[in-house]
N, C-alpha and C positions, 0 to 999 in steps of 0.2 A: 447394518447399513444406515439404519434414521438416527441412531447416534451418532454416527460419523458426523452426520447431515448437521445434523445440529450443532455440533461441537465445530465445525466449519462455520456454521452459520454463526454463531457468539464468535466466534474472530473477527468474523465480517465486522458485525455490527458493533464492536473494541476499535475497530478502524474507523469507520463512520461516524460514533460518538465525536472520537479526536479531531477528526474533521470537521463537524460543526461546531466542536469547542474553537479551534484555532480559526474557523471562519467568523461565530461572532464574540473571539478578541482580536478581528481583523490584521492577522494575520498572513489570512490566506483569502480569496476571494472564490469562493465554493458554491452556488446555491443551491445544488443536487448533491448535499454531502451521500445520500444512501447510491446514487448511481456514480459516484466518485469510489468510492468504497470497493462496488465492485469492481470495476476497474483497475484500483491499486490492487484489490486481493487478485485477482487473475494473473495481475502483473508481475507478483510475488510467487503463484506456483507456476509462473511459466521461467522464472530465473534458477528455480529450485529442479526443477524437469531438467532444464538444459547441464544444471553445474551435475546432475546426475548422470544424466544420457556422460557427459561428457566428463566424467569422474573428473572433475575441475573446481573448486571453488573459486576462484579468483574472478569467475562468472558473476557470483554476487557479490564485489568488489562495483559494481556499478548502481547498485540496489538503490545507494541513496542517492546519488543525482536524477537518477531515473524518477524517482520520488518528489523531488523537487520540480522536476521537469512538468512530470503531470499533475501537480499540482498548482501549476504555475508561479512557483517558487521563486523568483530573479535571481537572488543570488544565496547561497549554501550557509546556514549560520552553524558554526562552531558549537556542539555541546560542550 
Protein backbone atom coordinates (compact mmCIF):
# COMPACT_ATOMS: atom_id res chain seq x y z
CA UNK A 1 0.00 0.00 0.00
CA UNK A 2 2.94 2.89 0.69
CA UNK A 3 4.09 2.05 -2.75
CA UNK A 4 1.12 2.67 -4.27
CA UNK A 5 1.05 5.87 -2.16
CA UNK A 6 4.07 6.96 -3.35
CA UNK A 7 4.04 5.99 -6.90
CA UNK A 8 0.48 8.17 -6.86
CA UNK A 9 2.21 10.66 -5.08
CA UNK A 10 5.29 11.14 -8.02
CA UNK A 11 2.32 11.64 -10.43
CA UNK A 12 1.13 14.26 -8.42
CA UNK A 13 3.91 15.96 -8.09
CA UNK A 14 4.89 15.28 -12.46
CA UNK A 15 1.72 17.35 -12.70
CA UNK A 16 2.52 20.12 -10.29
CA UNK A 17 6.14 20.62 -11.62
CA UNK A 18 4.41 21.26 -15.17
CA UNK A 19 2.32 23.48 -13.72
CA UNK A 20 4.68 25.74 -12.21
CA UNK A 21 6.78 25.44 -15.36
CA UNK A 22 3.87 26.69 -17.63
CA UNK A 23 2.90 29.22 -14.67
CA UNK A 24 6.46 30.85 -14.69
CA UNK A 25 6.62 30.91 -18.78
CA UNK A 26 3.28 32.60 -18.23
CA UNK A 27 1.36 30.63 -19.65
CA UNK A 28 -1.11 29.89 -17.29
CA UNK A 29 -1.68 31.98 -14.07
CA UNK A 30 -1.26 29.31 -11.18
CA UNK A 31 0.00 30.49 -7.74
CA UNK A 32 -0.82 27.29 -5.77
CA UNK A 33 0.61 25.03 -8.46
CA UNK A 34 0.86 21.89 -5.50
CA UNK A 35 -3.03 22.65 -4.64
CA UNK A 36 -3.73 22.91 -8.47
CA UNK A 37 -2.02 19.63 -8.88
CA UNK A 38 -4.14 18.10 -6.59
CA UNK A 39 -7.11 19.14 -7.90
CA UNK A 40 -6.22 18.04 -11.65
CA UNK A 41 -5.06 14.67 -10.09
CA UNK A 42 -8.52 13.95 -8.49
CA UNK A 43 -10.02 15.34 -11.55
CA UNK A 44 -8.21 12.70 -13.66
CA UNK A 45 -9.14 9.51 -11.28
CA UNK A 46 -12.57 10.77 -10.95
CA UNK A 47 -12.89 10.71 -15.16
CA UNK A 48 -11.21 7.23 -14.97
CA UNK A 49 -13.80 5.77 -12.17
CA UNK A 50 -16.71 7.12 -14.09
CA UNK A 51 -15.39 5.75 -17.91
CA UNK A 52 -14.98 2.55 -15.64
CA UNK A 53 -18.16 2.32 -13.57
CA UNK A 54 -19.60 3.10 -16.98
CA UNK A 55 -17.41 0.71 -19.36
CA UNK A 56 -17.28 4.08 -21.53
CA UNK A 57 -14.33 5.77 -22.78
CA UNK A 58 -15.50 8.56 -24.59
CA UNK A 59 -15.95 9.75 -20.86
CA UNK A 60 -12.44 10.83 -21.08
CA UNK A 61 -13.08 12.57 -24.39
CA UNK A 62 -13.62 15.53 -22.14
CA UNK A 63 -10.31 15.30 -20.17
CA UNK A 64 -8.62 17.94 -21.87
CA UNK A 65 -11.06 20.85 -21.87
CA UNK A 66 -11.76 20.02 -18.55
CA UNK A 67 -8.02 20.70 -17.99
CA UNK A 68 -8.01 23.74 -19.62
CA UNK A 69 -11.12 24.78 -17.76
CA UNK A 70 -9.41 24.31 -14.48
CA UNK A 71 -6.66 25.77 -15.31
CA UNK A 72 -7.99 28.69 -16.48
CA UNK A 73 -7.04 28.05 -19.76
CA UNK A 74 -9.18 30.77 -22.37
CA UNK A 75 -8.84 28.97 -25.25
CA UNK A 76 -7.57 25.19 -26.21
CA UNK A 77 -3.93 25.36 -28.11
CA UNK A 78 -3.54 22.63 -30.78
CA UNK A 79 -0.36 20.16 -30.05
Amino acid sequence: MKKIQEILEYKRKYLESAIRDADAAGLIAVPDAEAKSRVLYAYYQGLITQARIQNNIEVLRQAAQGTYDLLGVKQSVQA
